[in-house]
C-alpha positions as CSV (number, residue, x, y, z in Angstrom):
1,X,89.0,172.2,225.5
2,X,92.3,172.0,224.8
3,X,94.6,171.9,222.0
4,X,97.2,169.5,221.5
5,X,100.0,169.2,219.1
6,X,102.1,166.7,217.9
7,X,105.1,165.5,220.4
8,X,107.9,165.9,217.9
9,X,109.6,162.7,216.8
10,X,106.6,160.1,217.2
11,X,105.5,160.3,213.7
12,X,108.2,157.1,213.4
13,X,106.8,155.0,216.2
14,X,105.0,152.2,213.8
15,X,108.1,152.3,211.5
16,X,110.9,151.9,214.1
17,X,108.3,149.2,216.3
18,X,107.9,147.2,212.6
19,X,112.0,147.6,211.6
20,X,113.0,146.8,214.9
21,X,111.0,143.6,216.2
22,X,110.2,142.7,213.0
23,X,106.2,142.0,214.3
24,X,103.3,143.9,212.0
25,X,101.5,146.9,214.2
26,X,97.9,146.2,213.9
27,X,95.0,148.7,214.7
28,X,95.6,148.8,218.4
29,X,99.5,149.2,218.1
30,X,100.1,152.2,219.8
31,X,102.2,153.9,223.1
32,X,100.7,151.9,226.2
33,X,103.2,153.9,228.4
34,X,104.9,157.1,228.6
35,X,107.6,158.5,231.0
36,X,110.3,161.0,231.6
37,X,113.9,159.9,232.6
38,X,115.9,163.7,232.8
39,X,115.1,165.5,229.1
40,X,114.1,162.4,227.7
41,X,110.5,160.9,226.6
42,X,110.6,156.7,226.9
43,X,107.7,154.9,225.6
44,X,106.9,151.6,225.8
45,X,105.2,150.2,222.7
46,X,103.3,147.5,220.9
47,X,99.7,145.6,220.0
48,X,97.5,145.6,223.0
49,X,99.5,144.1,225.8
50,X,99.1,140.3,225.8
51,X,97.6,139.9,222.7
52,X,100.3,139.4,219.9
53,X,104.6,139.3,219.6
54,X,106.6,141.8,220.0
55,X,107.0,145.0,222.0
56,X,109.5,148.0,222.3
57,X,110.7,150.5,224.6
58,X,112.0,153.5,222.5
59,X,113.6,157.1,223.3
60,X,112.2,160.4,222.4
61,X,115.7,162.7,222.3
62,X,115.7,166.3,221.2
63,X,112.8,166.0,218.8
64,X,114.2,162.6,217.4
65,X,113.2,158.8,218.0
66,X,115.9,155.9,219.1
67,X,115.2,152.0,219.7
68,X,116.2,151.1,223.0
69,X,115.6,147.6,224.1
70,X,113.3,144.9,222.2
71,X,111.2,143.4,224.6
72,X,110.5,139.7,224.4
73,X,106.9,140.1,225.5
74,X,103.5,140.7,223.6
75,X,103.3,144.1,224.1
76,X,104.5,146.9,226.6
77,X,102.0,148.1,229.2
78,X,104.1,149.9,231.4
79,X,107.6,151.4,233.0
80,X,108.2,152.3,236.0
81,X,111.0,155.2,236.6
82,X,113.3,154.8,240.0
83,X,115.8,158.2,240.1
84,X,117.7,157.5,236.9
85,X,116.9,154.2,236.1
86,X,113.9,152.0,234.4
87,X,112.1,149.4,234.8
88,X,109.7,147.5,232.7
89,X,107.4,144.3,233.7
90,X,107.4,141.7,231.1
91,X,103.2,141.8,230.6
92,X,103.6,138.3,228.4
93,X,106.7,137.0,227.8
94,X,107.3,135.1,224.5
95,X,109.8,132.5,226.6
96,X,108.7,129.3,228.3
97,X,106.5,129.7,231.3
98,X,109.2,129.0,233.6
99,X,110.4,132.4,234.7
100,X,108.9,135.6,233.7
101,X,110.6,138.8,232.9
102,X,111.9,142.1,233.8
103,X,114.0,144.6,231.7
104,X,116.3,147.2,233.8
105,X,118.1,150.3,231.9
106,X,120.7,151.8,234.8
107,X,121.5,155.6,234.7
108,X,124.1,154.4,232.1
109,X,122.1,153.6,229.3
110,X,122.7,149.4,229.8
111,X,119.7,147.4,229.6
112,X,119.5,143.7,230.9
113,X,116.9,141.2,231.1
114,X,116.3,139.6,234.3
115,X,114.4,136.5,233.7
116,X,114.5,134.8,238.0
117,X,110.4,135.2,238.5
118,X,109.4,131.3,239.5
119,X,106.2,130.4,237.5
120,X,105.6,133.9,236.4
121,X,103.5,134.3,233.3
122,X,102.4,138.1,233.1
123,X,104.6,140.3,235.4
124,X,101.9,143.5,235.4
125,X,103.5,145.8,238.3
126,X,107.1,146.7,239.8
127,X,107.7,148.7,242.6
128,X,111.5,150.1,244.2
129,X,111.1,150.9,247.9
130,X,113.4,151.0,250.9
131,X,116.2,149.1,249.1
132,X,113.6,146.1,247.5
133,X,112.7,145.7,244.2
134,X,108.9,144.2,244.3
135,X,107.0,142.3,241.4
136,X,103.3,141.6,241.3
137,X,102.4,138.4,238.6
138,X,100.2,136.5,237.4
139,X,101.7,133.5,238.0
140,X,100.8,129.5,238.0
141,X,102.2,126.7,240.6
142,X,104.5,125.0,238.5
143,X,102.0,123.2,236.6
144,X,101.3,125.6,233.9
145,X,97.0,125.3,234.7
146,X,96.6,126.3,238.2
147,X,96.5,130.2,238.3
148,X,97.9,132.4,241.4
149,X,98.1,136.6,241.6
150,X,101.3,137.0,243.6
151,X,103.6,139.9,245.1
152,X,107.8,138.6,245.1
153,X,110.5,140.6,246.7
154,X,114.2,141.5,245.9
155,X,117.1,142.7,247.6
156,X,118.9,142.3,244.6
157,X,117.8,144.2,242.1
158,X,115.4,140.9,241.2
159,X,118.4,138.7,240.4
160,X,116.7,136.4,243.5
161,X,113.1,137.0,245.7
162,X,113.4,136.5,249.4
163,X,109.5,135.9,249.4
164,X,107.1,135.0,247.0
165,X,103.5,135.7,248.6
166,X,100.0,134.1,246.8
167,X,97.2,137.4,247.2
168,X,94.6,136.2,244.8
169,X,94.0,133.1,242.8
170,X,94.4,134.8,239.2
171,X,96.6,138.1,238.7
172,X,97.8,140.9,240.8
173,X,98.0,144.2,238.5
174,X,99.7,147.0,240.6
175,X,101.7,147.7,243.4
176,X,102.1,150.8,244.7
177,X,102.9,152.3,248.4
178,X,101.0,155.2,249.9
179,X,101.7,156.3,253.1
180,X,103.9,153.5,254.5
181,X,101.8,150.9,253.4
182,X,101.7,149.1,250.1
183,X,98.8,148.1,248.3
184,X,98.1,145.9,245.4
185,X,94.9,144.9,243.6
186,X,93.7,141.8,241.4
187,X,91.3,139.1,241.4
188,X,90.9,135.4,241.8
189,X,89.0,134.5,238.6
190,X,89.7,135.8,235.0
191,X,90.8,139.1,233.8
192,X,87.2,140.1,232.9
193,X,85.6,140.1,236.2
194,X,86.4,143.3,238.4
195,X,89.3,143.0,240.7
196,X,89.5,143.6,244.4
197,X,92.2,146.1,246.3
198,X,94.9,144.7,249.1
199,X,97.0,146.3,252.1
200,X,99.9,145.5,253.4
201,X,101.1,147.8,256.5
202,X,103.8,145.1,257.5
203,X,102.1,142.3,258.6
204,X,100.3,140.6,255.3
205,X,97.7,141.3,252.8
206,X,94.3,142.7,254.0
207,X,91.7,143.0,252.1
208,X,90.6,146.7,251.0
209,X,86.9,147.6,251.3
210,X,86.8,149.1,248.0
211,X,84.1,148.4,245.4
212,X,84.6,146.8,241.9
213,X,87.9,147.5,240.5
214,X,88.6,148.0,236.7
215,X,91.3,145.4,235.8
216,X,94.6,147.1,234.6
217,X,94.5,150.5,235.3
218,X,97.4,151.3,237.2
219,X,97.0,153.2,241.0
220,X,97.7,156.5,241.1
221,X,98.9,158.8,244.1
222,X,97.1,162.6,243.6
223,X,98.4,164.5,247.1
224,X,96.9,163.3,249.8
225,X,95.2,160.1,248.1
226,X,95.8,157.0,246.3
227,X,93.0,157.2,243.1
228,X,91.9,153.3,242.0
229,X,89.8,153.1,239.2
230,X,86.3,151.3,239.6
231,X,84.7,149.8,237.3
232,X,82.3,151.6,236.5
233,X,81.6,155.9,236.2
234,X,83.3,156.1,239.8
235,X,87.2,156.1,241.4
236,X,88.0,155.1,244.7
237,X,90.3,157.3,246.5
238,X,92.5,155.5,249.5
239,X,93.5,158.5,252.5
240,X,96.2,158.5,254.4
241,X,94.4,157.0,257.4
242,X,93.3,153.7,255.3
243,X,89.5,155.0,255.3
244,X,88.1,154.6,251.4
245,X,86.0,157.2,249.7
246,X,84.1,156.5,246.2
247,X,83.8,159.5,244.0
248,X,82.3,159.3,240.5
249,X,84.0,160.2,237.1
250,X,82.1,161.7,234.0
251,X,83.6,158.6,232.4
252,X,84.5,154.9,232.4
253,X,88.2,154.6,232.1
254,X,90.3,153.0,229.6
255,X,92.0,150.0,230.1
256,X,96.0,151.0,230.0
257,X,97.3,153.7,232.0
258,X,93.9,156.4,231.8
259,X,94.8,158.0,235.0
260,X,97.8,160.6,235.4
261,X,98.6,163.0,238.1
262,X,100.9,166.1,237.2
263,X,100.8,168.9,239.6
264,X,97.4,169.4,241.5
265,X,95.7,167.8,238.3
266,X,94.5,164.5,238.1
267,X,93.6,163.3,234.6
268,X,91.8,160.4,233.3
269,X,90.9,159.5,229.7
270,X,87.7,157.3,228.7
271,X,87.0,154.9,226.1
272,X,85.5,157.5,224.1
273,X,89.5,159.7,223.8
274,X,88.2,162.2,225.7
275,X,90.3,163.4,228.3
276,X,89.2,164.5,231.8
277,X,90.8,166.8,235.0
278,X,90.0,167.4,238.4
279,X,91.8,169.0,241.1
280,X,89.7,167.4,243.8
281,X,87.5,164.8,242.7
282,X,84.5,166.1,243.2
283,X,83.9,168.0,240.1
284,X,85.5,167.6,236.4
285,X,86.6,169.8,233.2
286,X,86.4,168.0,229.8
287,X,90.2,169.0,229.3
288,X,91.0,167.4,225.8
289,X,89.9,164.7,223.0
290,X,92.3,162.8,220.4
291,X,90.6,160.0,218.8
292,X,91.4,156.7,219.2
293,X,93.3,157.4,221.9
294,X,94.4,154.7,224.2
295,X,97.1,155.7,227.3
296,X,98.2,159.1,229.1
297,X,101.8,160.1,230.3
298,X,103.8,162.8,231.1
299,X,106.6,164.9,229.0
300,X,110.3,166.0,230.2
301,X,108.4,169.4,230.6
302,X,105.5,168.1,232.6
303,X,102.8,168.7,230.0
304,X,100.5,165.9,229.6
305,X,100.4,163.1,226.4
306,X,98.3,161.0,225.2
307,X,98.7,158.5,222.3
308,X,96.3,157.5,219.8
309,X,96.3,153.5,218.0
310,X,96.8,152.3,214.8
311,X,98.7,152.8,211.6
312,X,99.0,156.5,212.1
313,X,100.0,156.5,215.7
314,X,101.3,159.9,216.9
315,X,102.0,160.6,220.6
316,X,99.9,164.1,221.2
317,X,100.8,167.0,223.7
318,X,98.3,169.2,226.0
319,X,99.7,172.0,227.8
320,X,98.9,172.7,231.8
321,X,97.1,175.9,232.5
């Protein structure tokens, strides 16, 4: 297997998240998501999304760590690079259930909150394509009981949505496009039953004859295909045609962002922090292991990271070979 190392400048993660949203880091506090923008790392940080105050998207800089927007959310489970800019989903906003949230840093380094999603409670996904910003919720119809799992769209960089389209009766977790098309999964009960995948080539939301999907997991394109985790020691892989092949894995996945394509590598890290690679889904190399680990991403210098939980939390680096 692999060694990894220590990304330089995450030793501070639990001290910056404490200092700067002033919310304790409990045992699964940790970096739910990892990305690059140019030469610099951006992690989004908290608890386990959804599960307690606070969260945190920070700034990895020449070996040193910067605060760079306090999220009012429970948690950080994603962000979502467009050229220079980012984008995070606000999984559980701490405001009233009246509008839910998205945070927006432009290619100058100015954040704003954009708090215009009707009904939203958990915004899990956002997608920039052909001009539109798109969200995917779990939202409720205006009564704060009656659940709905909905894709919006934005010209306007989400300030209003020109539609507002009910999927599934509970949550819709990702959206993603693949060859033309989008696609979006979720389910219509609660968040512990698996979830079901959607296409939309233009027309409306199709169903997806995929099997049981893991909830949370975000889709992943790897060449050709779109990878879906399944619920189980298995990954659906979507081809550009729309046909659906199920392949297994030598593990089941973790919850928040396990799979991560870099190059002709797909990775994917399983409950037990070990981490695994594939060039073609059909047969795997144990690649790495941290303990406790919870989320992969990717460096400024495309080598892959994973981050560990708890009071220790360090942010660990694997090299490609």
């Amino acid at each position: 297997m692999q060694p990894v190392t220590e990304y330089a400048g995450s030793a501070a993660l639990k001290t910056l998240y404490e200092t700067e949203t002033g919310h304790p880091a409990d045992s699964t506090f940790g970096a739910y998501a990892m990305r690059p923008v140019g030469s610099d790392l951006f992690i989004g940080m908290g608890n386990y999304p959804a599960g307690s105050d606070g969260g945190l998207v920070a700034r990895i800089s020449g070996g040193s760590l910067f605060a760079e927007c306090v999220l009012d959310e429970q948690g950080c489970h994603d962000l979502m690079v467009a050229g220079t800019d980012l984008w995070v989903p606000g999984v559980d906003p701490t405001d009233p259930w009246t509008f839910g949230n998205i945070y927006h840093r432009d290619a100058a380094g100015v954040w704003s909150k954009i708090r215009t999603q009707p009904n939203a409670i958990h915004t899990f996904g956002l997608l920039v394509d052909g001009g539109y910003l798109y969200a995917c919720t779990g939202s409720h119809t205006g009564d704060s009981v009656t659940w709905c799992g909905q894709v919006l769209r934005s010209g306007d960089g989400g300030q209003t949505w020109d539609e507002q389209v009910t999927v599934t009766g509970f949550r819709i977790y990702h959206i993603i496009k693949f060859a033309g098309k989008l696609y979006a999964y979720g389910n219509n009960l609660s968040s512990d039953v698996p979830a079901s995948a959607y296409v939309n080539a233009g027309a409306g939301w199709a169903f997806l004859a995929t099997g049981p999907l893991k909830v949370l997991p975000r889709m992943v394109t790897f060449g050709d295909r779109l990878v879906l985790a399944g619920n189980s020691n298995n990954v659906y892989a979507v081809h550009a045609d729309g046909s659906v092949t199920e392949h297994s894995s030598p593990t089941v996945l973790a919850t928040s962002n396990p799979m991560f394509a870099i190059g002709s590598s797909l990775f994917v890290l399983g409950m037990d922090g070990y981490v695994w690679r594939t060039t073609g889904l059909s047969s795997w190399q144990r690649y790495t292991y941290v303990p406790g680990a919870i989320s992969l991403g990717v460096s400024p210098d495309g080598s892959l990271l994973i981050s560990d939980s708890g009071a220790s939390v360090r942010i660990w680096k694997a090299s490609i070979i």
